[in-house]
C-alpha positions, 0 to 999 in steps of 0.5 A: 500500500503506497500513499503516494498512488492517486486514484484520480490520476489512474481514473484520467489515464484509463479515460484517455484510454478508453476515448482514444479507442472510440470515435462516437461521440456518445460513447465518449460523453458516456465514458466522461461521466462515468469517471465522473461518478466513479471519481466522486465515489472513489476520491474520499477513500485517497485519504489515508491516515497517517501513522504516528511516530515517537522517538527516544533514548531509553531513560528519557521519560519516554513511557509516561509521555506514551501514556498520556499519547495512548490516553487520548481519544480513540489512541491506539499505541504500540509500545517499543517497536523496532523490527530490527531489533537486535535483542530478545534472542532466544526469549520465549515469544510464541506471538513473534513470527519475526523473532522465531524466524531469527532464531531459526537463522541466525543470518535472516537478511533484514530485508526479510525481517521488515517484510513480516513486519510489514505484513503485520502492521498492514493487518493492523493498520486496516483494523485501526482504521476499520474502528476509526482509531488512531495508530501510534508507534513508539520506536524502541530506538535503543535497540537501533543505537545504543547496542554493539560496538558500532551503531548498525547500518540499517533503516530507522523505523521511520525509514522503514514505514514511509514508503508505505505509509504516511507518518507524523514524528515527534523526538523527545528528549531528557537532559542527556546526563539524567538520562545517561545515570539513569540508563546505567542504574538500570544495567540498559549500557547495551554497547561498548564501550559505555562511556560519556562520550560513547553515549553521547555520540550515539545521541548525536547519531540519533538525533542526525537521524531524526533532524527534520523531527521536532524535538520537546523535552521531557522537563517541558512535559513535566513542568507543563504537561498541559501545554506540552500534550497541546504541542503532541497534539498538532505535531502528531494531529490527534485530538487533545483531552482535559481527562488525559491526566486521569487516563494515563495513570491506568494504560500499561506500557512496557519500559517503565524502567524509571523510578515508580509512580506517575507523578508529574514532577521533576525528580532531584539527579541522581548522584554523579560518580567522580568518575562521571563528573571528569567525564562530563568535563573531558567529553567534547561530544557530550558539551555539543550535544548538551548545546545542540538540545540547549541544556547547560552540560 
């Protein structure tokens, strides 16, 4: 299913055929208003929604603003999606066809992973839209830059749906040393090496990858969160609620990795180590990507 095919267009070249091949003037006036009517009943179907897209590093707030995303009307969000992703082997999953099919083969082409991922989100996307809900990916981006040694070259999410389908993106961000203390406390350093500087220029990288996205900081959702949805809201063109505070606290996402509760309040930083604070001083990369998302290092 491609967005960018035109019922309109085909409907003008299958009458330029069909005229071309008579030369009674009847039969063409007959042809022009049949395309007609067949316009007029076919054109409303060309508007395809689009998918929404949220995307973050692990540890950067990312669940409890996917709750209030999946809490607005008629939302339906899928939590930590990437289907390349590189973790989960060998876990026990009967559901994932992708995952089995991996662990069958060890040398599974990506191009054969996207394609089972494909075929499952066009049945769930027409489902989506056959209830006339609104569908949300939150990209697990982690899996995509922040495991191995090297970050992998392969397709963003993004890049992954776009052909397909129309897509609305947002990125969200944390201050990147609350996201990095906390991305360690939480055994989540999934590369190597995982230093400062590592991580930040993985951030770098991802934020490379998503430049034509707008950015809104966790800290900003937290502080004004009212405010803040109303931002999602028109970036990713759903309906905005007064309830979503009330809602949210009750959808249930996977990667709550923060600290417990859903309170809407800006938490003390974690203690630094001495070790970090050098590294915080040392790493060039990590002083740019503080100036890039304007945070003070």
């Amino acid at each position: 299913m491609k967005h960018e095919t035109h019922l309109g267009s085909k409907l003008d070249a299958l009458l330029k055929t069909l005229q071309q091949s008579t030369s009674e003037p009847e039969a063409k006036h007959l042809l022009t208003d049949t395309v007609a009517q067949l316009r007029a009943t076919l054109e409303p179907l060309e508007t395809v929604a689009p998918i929404r897209t949220i995307h973050h590093f692990a540890c950067t707030g990312g669940t409890v603003i996917s709750r209030f995303l999946a809490a607005t009307p008629n939302a339906r969000l899928l939590s930590e999606v990437d289907p390349l992703s590189p973790l989960a082997k060998g876990q026990f999953n009967p559901l994932d066809l992708s995952l089995l099919y991996r662990d069958a083969h060890p040398t599974v082409r990506a191009q054969d992973q996207i394609a089972i991922f494909l075929a499952g989100l066009q049945v769930i996307y027409a489902r989506v839209q056959a209830q006339g809900e609104r569908l949300i990916l939150r990209d697990h981006s982690h899996s995509h830059f922040c495991t191995g040694r090297v970050i992998p070259e392969r397709p963003t999410l993004k890049q992954i749906i776009a052909p397909h389908y129309p897509v609305l993106s947002v990125v969200t961000v944390r201050h990147p040393l609350d996201s990095y203390l906390s991305m360690l406390h939480n055994k989540f350093a999934h590369f190597t090496p995982h230093a400062l500087e590592d991580y930040a220029a993985r951030y770098m990288a991802f934020l490379d990858n998503y430049a034509d996205e707008q950015i809104v900081k966790y800290e900003d959702f937290i502080t004004d969160h009212t405010t803040t949805m109303a931002i999602f809201c028109s970036l990713l063109d759903l309906p905005n609620s007064s309830d979503l505070q009330n809602i949210a606290p009750g959808i249930s996402l996977t990667g709550d990795s923060g600290r417990s509760g859903i309170a809407l309040k800006l938490r003390e930083r974690r203690d630094v180590p001495k070790d970090i604070h050098g590294m915080c001083e040392r790493s060039t990369t990590y002083q740019d990507l503080c100036h890039r998302l304007d945070y003070t290092p």
